[in-house]
N, C-alpha and C positions, 0 to 999 in steps of 0.2 A: 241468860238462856244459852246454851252451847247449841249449835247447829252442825248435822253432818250427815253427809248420805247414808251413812250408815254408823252406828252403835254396838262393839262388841263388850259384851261382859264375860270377862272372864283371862286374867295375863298369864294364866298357863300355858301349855305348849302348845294346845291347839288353837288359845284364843290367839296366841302371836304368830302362829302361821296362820290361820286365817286373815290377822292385818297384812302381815307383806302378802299374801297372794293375794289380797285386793286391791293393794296401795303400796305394796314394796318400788324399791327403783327397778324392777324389771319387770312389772305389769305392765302391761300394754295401756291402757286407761287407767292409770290411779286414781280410785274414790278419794272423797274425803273423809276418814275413818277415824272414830273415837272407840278408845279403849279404856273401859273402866273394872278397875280390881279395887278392892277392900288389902290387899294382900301386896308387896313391893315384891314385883319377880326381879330384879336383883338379888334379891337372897336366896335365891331359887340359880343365882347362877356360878359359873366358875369354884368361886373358891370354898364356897360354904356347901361341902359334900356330903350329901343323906343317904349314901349308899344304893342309891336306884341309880337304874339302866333300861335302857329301849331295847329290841331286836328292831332295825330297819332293813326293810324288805327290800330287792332288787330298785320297784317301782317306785316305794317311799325314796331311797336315797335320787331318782329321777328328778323326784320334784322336790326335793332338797338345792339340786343343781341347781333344776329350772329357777327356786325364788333367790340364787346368788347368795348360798347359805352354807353347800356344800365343801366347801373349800375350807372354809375357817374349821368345819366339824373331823373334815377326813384324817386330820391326825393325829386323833384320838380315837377312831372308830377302827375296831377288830373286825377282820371279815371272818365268817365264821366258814372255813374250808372243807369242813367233813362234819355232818349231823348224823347221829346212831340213838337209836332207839333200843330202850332192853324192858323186858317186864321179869322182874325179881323182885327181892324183899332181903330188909334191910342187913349189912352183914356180912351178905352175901358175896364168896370173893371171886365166882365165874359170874360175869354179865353178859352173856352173848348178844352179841348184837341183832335186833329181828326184823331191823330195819335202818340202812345206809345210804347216805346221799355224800357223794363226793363235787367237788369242783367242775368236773368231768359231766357231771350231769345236770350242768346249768352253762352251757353254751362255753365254757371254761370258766366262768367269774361267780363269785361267792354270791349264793342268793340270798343272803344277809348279811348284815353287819350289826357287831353291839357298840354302844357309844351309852357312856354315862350320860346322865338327865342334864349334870350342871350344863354341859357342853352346849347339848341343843339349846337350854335355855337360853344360852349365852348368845349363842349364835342368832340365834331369830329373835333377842332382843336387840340385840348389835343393829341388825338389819330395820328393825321397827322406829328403832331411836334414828337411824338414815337416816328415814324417808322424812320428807316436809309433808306430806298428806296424811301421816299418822302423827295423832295426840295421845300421850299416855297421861295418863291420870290414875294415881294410887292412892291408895288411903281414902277411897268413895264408897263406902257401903252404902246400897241402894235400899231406899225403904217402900218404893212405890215405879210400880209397873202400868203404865194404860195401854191399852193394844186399839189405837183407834182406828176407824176406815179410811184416815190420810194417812195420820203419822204416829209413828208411838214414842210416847214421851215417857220421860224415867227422872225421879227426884233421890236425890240422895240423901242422907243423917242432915247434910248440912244446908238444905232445902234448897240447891241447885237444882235446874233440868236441864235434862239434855232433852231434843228431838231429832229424829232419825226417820229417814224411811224403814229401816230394818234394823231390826234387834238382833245380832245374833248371838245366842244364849251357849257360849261357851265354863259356864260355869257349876260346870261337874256333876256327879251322880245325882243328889240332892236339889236342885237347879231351883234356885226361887224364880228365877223370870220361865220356865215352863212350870211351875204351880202357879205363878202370876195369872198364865194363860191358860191356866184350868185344865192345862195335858195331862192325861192321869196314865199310869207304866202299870204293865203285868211283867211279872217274873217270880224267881224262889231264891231261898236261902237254899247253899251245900254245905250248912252245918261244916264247913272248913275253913281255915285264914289262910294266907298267903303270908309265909314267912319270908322276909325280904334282906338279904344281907350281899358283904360282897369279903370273898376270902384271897388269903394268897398262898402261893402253892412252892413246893419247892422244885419242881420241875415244869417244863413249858406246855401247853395245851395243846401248842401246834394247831389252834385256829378254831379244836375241835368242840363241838356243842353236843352233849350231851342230855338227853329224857331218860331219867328212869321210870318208870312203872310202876311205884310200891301200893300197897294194898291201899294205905292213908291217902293215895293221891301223887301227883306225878314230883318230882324233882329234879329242876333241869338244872345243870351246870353249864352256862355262858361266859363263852373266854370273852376278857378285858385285853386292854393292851398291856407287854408285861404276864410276869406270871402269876395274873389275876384274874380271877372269874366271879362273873355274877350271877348269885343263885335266886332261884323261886322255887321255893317250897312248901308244898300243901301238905296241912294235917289237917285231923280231925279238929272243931274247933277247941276242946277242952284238954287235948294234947299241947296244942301248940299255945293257947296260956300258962301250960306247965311249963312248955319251952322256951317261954320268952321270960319267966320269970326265976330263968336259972342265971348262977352267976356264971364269969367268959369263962371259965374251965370247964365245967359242967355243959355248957350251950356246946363248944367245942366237942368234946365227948361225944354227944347225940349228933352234932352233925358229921363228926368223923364216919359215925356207924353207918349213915345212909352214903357218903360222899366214895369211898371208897379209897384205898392205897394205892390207884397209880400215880397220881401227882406227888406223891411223897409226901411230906409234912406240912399240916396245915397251919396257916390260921387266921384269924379273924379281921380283917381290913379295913372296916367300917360298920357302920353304925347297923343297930337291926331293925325292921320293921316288923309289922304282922297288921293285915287287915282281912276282914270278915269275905270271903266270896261270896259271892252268889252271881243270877241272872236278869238282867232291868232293861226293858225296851218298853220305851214312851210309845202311844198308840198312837200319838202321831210326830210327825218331825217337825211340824209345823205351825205356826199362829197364823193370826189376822198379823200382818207385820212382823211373824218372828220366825226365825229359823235355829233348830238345835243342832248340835253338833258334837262330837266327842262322847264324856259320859255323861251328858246331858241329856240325850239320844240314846245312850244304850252302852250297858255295864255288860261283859262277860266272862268265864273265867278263864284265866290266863292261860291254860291248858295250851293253847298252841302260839299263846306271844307277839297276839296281833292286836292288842287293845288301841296304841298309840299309831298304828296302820291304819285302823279303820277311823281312826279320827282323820287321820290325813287324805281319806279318801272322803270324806264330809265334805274338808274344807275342798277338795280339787273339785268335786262335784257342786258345788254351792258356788265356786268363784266361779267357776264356766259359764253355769248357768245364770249367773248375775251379768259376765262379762258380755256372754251375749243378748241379754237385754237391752245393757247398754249401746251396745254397739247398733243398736236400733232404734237409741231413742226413750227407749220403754222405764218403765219404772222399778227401780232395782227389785222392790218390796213390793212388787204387785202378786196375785194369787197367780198367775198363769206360770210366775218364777218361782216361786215356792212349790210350787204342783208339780216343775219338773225337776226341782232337786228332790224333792220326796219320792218320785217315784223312779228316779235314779239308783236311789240310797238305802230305801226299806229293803227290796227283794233279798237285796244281797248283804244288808245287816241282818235279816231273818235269817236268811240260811246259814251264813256264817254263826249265828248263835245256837242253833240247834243243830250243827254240827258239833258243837264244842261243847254243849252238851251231851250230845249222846257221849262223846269222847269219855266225858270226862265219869258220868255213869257206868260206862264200859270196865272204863281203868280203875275206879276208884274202891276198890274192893279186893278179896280175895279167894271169890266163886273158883273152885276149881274146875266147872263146868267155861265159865266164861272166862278165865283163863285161858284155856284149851281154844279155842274158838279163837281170841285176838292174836294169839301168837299165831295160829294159824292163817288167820288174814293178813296181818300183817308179812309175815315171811313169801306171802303170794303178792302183796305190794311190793313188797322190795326185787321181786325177780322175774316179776311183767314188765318189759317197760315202758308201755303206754301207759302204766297205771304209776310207775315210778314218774314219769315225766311229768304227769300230773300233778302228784304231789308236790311235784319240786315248782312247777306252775302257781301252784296254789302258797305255797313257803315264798314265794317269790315276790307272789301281788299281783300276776300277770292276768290272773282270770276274768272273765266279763269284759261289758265295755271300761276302758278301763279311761277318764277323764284327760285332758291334756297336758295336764301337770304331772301327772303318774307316769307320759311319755317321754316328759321333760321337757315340753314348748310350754313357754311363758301363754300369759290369758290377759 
């Protein structure tokens, strides 16, 4: 039987920052953390590249710093120094820009940065395998969840337990240990995928990140370091099966049409994905014993590039309020700790998803009635500038209360 104050399932990104911000070398109080994946995030790191990437926010790279992680990441992370918005269609060789955010309008410092996935992996494995208070364990698919009123216990294929005061269910959309605990999600499909690749360009980006606007749904071009960028691209979903099923010429071609000629000659730098969008928030964050986190908690769609943000605002809201439990004595995994990360985390995961819905409603079409309308609010946000500040507030991570790790003091 494994013993440990706490149980994460799940070695992707948020379930390894969530270990070091419980038990990394610069917690204030390191737990004693067990991490169980079916899955070896080693392979998920460094060298073995699947063409994804992050946007990390002002805040996120904060508490990057804070868990002693940022350093290894930052040379390899783009700051992204001018973001422009256009709504056009595909082709199209004027793109006017309807809305610009410069360097200038974030205190001087880029209010993002892009960093491929291996990296982070890498990084907050690095850090995980440090610490003496974190155990990783791979290769443990788990067959059985109990959420009891001490402790919850969890057996896996090969009829190990572990027990914990807390579970936290960092593994993903689908999450067996929130079905375990009978948490049931509302949301919808947007009948689109998110076509996932990363290109290279014959001339430099100069930092800048790009949103287009097509009828199909947004396509944003995120500069890499180098003169590389990573896109997301939404279509409809039976286009983008046509799309993914083209060979590299053909794929090439179609993304030229929406990418456009100023970077010069394209082409394709890795590997492509495509997954299903939609919208998925668990009705609650919470068990007897368990806490969700990431898209365990809640799927959105990428539309503004904060999926892997709002996890890290999970974990910073989740450690705090563990950390100060502890610091009283109290029990990591008791209801009055989980009551106050849940009610930390929901208002501002709700909002945050029905923004990015309506967004994504708004844009995703080609109403010439709402058309008219978004360029026009738009061009009134770009040349207010409390309403520009805002935005760049919000692009940033800065809104609400925003956790201590998000400030970059350790917990």
């Amino acid at each position: 039987m494994e013993k440990a104050d706490i149980v994460i399932v799940g070695a992707a990104l948020n379930g390894l920052a969530a270990a070091v911000a419980l038990a990394g070398r610069k917690a204030l109080r390191p737990l004693d953390v067990l991490v169980l994946d079916q899955a070896d995030p080693t392979r998920f790191a460094r060298d073995s590249f699947d063409g994804r990437a992050s946007a990390i926010t002002a805040s996120s790279r904060c508490m990057l710093e804070a868990l002693g992680v940022w350093d290894e990441i930052k040379a390899h992370a783009e700051p992204m120094r001018e973001i422009i918005v256009t709504d056009t269609k595909p082709g199209a060789e004027a793109r006017p820009a309807l809305l610009q955010f410069g360097e200038d309008d974030h205190a001087g410092e880029a209010s993002a940065f892009m960093v491929e996935n291996r990296y982070l992996y890498g990084a907050l494995l690095d850090a995980a395998l440090a610490s003496p208070a974190i155990r990783l364990k791979t290769g443990t698919p788990i067959t059985s969840f109990r959420f009891g009123p001490g402790l919850a216990r969890l057996t896996t294929d090969t009829g190990e337990e572990a027990k914990a005061s807390l579970v936290i269910a960092a593994d993903g959309r689908s999450s067996p240990a929130r079905k375990a605990a009978h948490i049931d999600t509302y949301g919808w499909s947007y009948d689109q995928m998110g076509i996932v690749t990363t290109v290279q360009h014959e001339r430099s980006h100069n930092g800048r990140a790009e949103e287009h606007f097509l009828p199909s749904g947004p396509f944003a071009i995120l500069p890499l370091p180098g003169k590389r960028s990573s896109l997301v691209w939404t279509e409809r979903s039976d286009d983008a099966r046509r799309i993914m099923a083209l060979d590299d010429e053909a794929f090439l071609a179609e993304l030229a049409r929406r990418f456009g000629g100023h970077l010069g000659e394209l082409g394709v730098a890795g590997p492509r994905h495509a997954y299903p969008l939609s919208m998925q928030i668990a009705r609650s964050f919470i068990g007897e014993r368990l806490a969700l986190i990431g898209d365990a908690a809640h799927v959105i769609h990428p539309i503004a590039g904060l999926g892997f943000n709002l996890g890290l605002r999970d974990v910073a809201a989740l450690a705090e309020s563990i950390a100060e439990a502890v610091k009283l004595g109290l029990d990591p995994g008791s209801a009055s700790v989980l009551g106050a990360y849940e009610r930390w985390r929901r208002f501002d995961t709700v909002m945050t998803a029905v923004a990015t819905d309506g967004l994504t409603r708004l844009f995703s079409n080609d109403n010439p009635g709402l058309r008219a309308i978004r360029d026009i609010g738009l061009r009134a946000a770009g040349s207010v500038g409390a309403l520009k500040g805002f935005f760049m507030r919000e692009a940033a991570g800065e809104t609400g209360r925003l956790p201590k790790l998000l400030q970059g003091e350790a917990v």
